[in-house]
C-alpha positions as CSV (number, residue, x, y, z in Angstrom):
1,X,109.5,97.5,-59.0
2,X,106.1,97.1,-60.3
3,X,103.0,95.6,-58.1
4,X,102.0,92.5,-58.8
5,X,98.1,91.1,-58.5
6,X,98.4,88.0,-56.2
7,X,97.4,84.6,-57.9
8,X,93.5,83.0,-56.8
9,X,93.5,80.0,-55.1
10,X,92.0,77.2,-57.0
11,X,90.6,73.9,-56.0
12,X,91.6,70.4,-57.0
13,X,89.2,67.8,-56.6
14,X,91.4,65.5,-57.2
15,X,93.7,66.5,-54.4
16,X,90.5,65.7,-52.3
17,X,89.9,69.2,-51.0
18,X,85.7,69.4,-50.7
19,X,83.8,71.0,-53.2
20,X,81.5,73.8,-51.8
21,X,77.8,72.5,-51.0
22,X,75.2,75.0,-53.4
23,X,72.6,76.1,-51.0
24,X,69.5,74.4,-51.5
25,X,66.6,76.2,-52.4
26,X,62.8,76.2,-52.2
27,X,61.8,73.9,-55.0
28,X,64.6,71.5,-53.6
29,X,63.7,71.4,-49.6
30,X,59.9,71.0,-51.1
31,X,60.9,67.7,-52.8
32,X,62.7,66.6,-49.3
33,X,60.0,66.9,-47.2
34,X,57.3,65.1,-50.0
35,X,60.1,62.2,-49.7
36,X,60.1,61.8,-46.5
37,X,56.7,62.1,-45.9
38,X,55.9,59.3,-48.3
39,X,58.5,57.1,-46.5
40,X,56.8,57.7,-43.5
41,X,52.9,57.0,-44.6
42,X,54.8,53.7,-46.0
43,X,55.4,52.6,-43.2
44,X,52.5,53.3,-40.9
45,X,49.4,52.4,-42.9
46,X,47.0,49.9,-41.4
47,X,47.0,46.3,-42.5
48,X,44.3,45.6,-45.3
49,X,44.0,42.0,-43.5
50,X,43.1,43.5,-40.0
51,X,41.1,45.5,-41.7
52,X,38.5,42.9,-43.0
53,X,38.9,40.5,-39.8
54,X,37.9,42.9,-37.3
55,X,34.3,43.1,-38.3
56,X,34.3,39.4,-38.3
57,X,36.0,39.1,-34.9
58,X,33.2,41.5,-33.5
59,X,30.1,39.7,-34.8
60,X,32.0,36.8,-33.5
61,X,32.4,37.9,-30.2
62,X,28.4,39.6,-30.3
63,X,27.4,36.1,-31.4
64,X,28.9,33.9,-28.4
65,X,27.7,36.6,-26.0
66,X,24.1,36.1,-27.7
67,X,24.1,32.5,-27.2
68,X,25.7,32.7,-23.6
69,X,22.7,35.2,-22.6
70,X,20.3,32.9,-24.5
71,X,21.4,30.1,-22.3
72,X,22.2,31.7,-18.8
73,X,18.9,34.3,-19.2
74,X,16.1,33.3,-16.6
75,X,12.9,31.4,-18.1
76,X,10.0,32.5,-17.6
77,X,8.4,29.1,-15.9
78,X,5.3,30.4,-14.0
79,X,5.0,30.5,-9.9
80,X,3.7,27.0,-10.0
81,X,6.3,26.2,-12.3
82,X,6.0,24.2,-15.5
83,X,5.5,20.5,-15.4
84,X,6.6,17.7,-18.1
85,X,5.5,14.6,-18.7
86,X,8.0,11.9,-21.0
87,X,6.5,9.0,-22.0
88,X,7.9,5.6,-23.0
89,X,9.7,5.7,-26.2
90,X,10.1,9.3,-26.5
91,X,13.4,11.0,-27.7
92,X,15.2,14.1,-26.4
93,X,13.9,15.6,-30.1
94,X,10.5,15.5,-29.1
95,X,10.6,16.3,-25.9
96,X,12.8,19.4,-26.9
97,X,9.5,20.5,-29.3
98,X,7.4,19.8,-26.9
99,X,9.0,22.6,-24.8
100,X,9.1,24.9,-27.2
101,X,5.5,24.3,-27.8
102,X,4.6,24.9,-24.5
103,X,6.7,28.5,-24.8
104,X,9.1,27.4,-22.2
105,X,12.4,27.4,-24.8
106,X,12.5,29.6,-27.4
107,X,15.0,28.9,-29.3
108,X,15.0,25.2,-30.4
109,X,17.9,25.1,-32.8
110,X,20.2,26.2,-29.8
111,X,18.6,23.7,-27.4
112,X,19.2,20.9,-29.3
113,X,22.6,22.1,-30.6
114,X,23.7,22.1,-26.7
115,X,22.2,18.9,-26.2
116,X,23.8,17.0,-29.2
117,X,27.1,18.7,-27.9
118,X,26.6,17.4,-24.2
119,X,27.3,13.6,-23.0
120,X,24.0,13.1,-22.2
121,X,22.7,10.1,-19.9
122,X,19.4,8.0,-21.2
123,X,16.2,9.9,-21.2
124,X,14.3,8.9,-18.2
125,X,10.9,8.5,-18.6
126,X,8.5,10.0,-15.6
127,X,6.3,13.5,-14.6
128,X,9.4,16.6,-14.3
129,X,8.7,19.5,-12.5
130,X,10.7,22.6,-13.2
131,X,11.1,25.9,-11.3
132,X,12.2,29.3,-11.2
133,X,14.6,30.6,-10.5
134,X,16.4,28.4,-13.5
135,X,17.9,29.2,-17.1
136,X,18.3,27.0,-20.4
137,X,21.0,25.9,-19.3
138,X,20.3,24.3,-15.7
139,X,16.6,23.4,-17.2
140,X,18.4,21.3,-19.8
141,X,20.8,19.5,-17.6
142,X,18.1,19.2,-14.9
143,X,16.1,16.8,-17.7
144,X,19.4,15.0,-18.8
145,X,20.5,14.1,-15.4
146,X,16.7,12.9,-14.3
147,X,15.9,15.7,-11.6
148,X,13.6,17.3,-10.7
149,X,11.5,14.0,-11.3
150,X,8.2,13.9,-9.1
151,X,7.7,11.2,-7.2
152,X,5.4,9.0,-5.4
153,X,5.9,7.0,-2.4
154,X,3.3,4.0,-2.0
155,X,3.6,1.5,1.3
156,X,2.2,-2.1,1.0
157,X,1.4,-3.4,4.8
158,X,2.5,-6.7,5.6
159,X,0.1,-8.9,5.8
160,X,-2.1,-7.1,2.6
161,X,-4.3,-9.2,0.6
162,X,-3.6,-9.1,-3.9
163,X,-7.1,-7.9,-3.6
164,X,-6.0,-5.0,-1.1
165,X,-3.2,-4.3,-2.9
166,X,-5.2,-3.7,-6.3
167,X,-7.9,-1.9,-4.4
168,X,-4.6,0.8,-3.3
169,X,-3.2,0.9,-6.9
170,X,-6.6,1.4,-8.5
171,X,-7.7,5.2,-5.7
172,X,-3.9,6.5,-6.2
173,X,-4.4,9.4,-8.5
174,X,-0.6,9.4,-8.8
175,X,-0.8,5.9,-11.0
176,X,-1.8,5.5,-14.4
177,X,-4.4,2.5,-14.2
178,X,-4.2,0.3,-17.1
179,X,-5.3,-2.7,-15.0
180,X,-9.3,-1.6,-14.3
181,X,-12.1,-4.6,-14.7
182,X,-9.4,-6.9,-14.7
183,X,-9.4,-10.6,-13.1
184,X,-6.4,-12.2,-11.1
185,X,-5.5,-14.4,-13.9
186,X,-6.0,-11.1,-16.6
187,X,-3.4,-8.9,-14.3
188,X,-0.8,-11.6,-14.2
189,X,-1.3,-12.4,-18.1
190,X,-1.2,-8.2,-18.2
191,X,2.4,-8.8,-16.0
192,X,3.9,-11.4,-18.3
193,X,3.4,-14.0,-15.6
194,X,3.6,-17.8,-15.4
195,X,1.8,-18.2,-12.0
196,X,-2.0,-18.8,-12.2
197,X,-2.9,-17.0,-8.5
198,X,-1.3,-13.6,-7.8
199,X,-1.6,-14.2,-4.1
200,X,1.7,-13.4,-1.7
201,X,3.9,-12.5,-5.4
202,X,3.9,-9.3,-4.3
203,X,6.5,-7.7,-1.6
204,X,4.6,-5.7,1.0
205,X,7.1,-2.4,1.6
206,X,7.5,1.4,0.7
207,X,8.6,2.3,-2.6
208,X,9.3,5.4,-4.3
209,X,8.1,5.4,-8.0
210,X,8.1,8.0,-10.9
211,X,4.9,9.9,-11.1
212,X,2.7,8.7,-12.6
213,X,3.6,5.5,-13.7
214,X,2.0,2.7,-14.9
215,X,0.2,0.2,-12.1
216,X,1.8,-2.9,-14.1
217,X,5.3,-1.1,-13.6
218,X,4.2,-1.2,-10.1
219,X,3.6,-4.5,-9.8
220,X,6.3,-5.4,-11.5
221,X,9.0,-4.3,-9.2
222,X,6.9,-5.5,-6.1
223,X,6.9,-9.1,-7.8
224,X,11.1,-8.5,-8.5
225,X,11.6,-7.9,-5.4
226,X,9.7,-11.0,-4.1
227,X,11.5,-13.2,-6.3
228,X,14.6,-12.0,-5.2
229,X,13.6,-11.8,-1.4
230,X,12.3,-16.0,-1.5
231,X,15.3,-17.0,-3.5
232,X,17.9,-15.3,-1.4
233,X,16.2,-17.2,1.9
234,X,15.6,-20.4,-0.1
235,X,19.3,-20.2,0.1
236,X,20.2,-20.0,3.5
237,X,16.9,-22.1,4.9
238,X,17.6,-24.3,7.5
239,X,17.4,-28.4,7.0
240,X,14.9,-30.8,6.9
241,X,12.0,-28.3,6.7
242,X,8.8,-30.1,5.4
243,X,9.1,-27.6,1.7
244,X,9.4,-29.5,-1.3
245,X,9.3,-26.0,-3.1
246,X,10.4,-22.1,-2.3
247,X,6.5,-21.3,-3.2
248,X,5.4,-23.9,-0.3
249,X,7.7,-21.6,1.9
250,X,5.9,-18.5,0.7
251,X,3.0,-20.0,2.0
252,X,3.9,-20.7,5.2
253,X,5.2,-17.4,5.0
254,X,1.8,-15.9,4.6
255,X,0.4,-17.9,7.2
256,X,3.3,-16.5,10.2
257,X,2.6,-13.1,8.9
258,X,-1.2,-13.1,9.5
259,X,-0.9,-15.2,12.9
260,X,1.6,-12.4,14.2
261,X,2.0,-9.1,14.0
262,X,5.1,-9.0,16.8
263,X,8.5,-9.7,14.7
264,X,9.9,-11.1,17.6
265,X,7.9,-13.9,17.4
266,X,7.8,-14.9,13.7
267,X,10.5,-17.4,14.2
268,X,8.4,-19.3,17.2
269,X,4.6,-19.0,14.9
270,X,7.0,-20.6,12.1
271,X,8.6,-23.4,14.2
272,X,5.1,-24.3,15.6
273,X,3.6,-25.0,12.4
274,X,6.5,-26.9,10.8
275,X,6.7,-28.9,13.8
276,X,2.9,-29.4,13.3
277,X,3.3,-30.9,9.5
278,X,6.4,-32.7,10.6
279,X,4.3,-34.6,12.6
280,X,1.5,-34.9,10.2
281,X,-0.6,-32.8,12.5
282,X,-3.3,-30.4,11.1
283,X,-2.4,-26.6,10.9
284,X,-5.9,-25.5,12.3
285,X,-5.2,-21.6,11.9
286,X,-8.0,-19.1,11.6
287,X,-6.3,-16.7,9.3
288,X,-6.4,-19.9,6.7
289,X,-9.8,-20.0,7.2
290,X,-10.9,-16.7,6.6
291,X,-9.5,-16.4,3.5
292,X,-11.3,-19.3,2.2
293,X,-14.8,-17.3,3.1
294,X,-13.6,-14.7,0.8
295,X,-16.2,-11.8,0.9
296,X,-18.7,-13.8,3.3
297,X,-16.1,-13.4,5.9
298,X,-18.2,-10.5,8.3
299,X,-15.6,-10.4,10.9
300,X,-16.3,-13.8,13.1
301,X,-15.5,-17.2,12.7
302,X,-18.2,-19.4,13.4
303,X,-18.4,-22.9,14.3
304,X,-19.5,-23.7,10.9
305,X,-17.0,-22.3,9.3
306,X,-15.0,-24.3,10.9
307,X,-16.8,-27.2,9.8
308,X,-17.4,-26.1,6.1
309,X,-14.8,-27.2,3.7
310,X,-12.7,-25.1,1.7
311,X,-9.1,-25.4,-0.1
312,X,-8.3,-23.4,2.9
313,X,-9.5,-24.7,5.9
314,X,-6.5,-26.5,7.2
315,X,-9.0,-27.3,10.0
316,X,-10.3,-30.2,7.4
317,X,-7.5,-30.0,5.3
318,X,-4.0,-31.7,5.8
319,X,-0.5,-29.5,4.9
320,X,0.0,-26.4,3.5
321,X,-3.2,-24.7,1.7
322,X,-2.7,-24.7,-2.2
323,X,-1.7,-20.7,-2.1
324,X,-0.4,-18.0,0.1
325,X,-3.1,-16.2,2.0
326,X,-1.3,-12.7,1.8
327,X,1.7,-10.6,0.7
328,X,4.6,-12.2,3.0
329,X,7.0,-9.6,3.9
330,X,11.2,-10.7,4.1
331,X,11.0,-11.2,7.9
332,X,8.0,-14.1,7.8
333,X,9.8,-15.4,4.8
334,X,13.0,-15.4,6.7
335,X,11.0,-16.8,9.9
336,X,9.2,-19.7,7.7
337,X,12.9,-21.2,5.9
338,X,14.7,-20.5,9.4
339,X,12.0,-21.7,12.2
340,X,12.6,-21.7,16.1
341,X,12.0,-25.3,16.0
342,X,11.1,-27.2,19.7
343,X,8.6,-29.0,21.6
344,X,6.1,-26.6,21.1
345,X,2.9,-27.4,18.9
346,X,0.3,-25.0,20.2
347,X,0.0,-21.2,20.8
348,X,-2.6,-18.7,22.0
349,X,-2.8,-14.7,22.4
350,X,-2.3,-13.7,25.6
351,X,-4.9,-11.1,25.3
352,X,-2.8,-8.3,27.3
353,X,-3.2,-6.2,24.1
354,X,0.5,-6.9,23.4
355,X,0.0,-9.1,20.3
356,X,1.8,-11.6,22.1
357,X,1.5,-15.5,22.1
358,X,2.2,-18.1,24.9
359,X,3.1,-21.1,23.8
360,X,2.6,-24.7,24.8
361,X,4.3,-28.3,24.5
362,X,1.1,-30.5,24.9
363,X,-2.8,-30.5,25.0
364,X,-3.2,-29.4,29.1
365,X,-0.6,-26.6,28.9
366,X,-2.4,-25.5,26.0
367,X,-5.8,-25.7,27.6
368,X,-4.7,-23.4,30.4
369,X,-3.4,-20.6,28.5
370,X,-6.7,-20.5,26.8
371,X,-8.4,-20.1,29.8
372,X,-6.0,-17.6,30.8
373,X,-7.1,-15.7,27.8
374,X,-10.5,-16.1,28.2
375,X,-10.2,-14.5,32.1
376,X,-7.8,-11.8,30.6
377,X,-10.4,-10.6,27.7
378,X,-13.3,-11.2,30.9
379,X,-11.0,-8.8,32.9
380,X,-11.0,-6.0,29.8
């Protein structure tokens, strides 16, 4: 029997059996990795949008940062400060340019770009003082709200004559005087008045003004405040008083506050004098008296003054003299439409050096407290 060579196996693909995988080799494993690396630089490369904004963000973000330093940065004010006055009429443009004028805001475009994006109140008008510490910022509010406004404080005295009171206005460095050289008659024309004598218009108190404000603003206000003062007790007066007229109260008004300095007594002064016209009686009060003298008053009250006529004497006059003698404050007004209203008709200081008065009924009561003030200024 001969030996036979055994058959080689063969493979069918179509019976499914796996073909051998070739080995790969250099060239091929090159190409591989240059694939792959391609799909992977695909896949990480930086946006060409971010790219281009993030330059923009950045100047962006240096920008607000500028104009937050611009505005929170101290200002360099000075150690007396700076000081700014806004006059009638002026805008929050000018007064912006004004500042940066003076070198006290430097940048003006951001100023007034903060400004016209701020609900800003009314520009009030007035003498600002500004001080360090404070920034663009806090100095820009500070004007918009109205601080840091100086003020001035000015207290009429009860009892003050116009004349007074325009002597006070006119040596207060802290009021711009418009009204110098002028007569009674000019300052109320100046005042946009209707009255033709200024005299008792005027409410004697303190008041707190703007710096530097005008002496007609002044007067103004103390004239308001008058009108509102007589008409609020014109109101509430008391019947049957002897007034045809709240001005006629206003002078009796004048007249209480000159007799009296004690408040207390107001009411009684008033009721005395009422009860005095209301029985056709003469007033017969000094302080009447002396303001008819004018500047030839030297401090006494002679008989012949007494005797001499003037609109004011109500010693030779009958009623009410044609004007108020002085600035009225609220409690004479009050005491003049409200009077303590009795028997009494007369009244003398006691001259205890307590302002007081007594007061009398009839002729013989009156004549003794007289002559009790006579022995009590004998015994001083």
């Amino acid at each position: 029997m001969s030996e036979s060579t055994p058959p080689k196996k063969t493979t069918n693909t179509k019976a499914g059996i796996k073909k051998p995988r070739a080995k790969a080799t250099g060239a091929t494993r090159v190409k591989a990795k240059a694939k792959s690396s391609s799909k992977t630089h695909e896949v990480h490369h930086p946006n060409k949008k971010v790219v281009l904004l993030l330059p923009l963000f950045l100047i962006m973000l240096m920008m607000v940062a500028w104009v937050y330093w611009s505005l929170q940065r101290q200002l360099d004010l000075g150690d007396k400060g700076y000081t700014l006055q806004v006059e009638r009429g002026q805008n929050y443009s000018q007064i912006l340019e004004k500042m940066n004028q003076d070198g006290v805001i430097k940048n003006l475009f951001l100023a007034k770009l903060y400004l016209k994006i701020s609900k800003n109140k009314p520009l009030q008008m007035g003498t600002y003082l500004f001080k360090e510490p404070t920034s663009l910022v806090k100095l820009l509010r500070q004007l918009t709200n109205g601080d840091g406004l100086m003020m001035a404080k000015i207290t009429v005295i009860e009892g003050t004559t116009f004349k007074q009171l325009l002597a006070q206005l006119a040596t207060d460095e802290r009021i711009k005087h418009t009204l110098k050289d002028k007569t009674p008659q000019e300052v109320l024309q100046s005042l946009e008045l209707t009255e033709t004598h200024p005299e008792g218009l005027f409410a004697p108190d303190t008041y707190i003004f703007s710096l530097n404000e005008t002496d007609v603003k002044v007067l103004k206000h103390l004239y308001q405040q008058q009108q509102k003062i007589l008409q609020q007790a014109w109101q509430t007066r008391a019947d049957n008083l002897p007034y045809k007229t709240p001005y006629e109260a206003l002078i009796m008004a004048s007249i209480v506050e000159k007799e009296t300095g004690a408040a207390v007594e107001r009411p009684q002064i008033a009721g005395v004098f009422v009860k005095r016209l209301q029985l056709g009686m003469r007033l017969q009060t000094d302080p009447t008296v002396i303001y008819g003298l004018g500047d030839n008053y030297d401090g006494n009250i002679r008989k012949a003054d007494l005797l001499a006529y003037t609109p004011y004497n109500t010693y030779k006059i009958n009623g009410l003299p044609p004007t108020p003698i002085a600035l009225p404050s609220q409690a004479a007004i009050k005491a003049a439409l409200n009077p303590l209203i009795n028997d009494n008709i007369y009244f003398v200081a006691k001259g205890d050096g307590s302002g007081m008065h007594n007061f009398s009924a009839n002729l013989a009561q009156h004549n003794q407290a007289v002559a009790d003030y006579l022995q009590a200024r004998k015994g001083k």
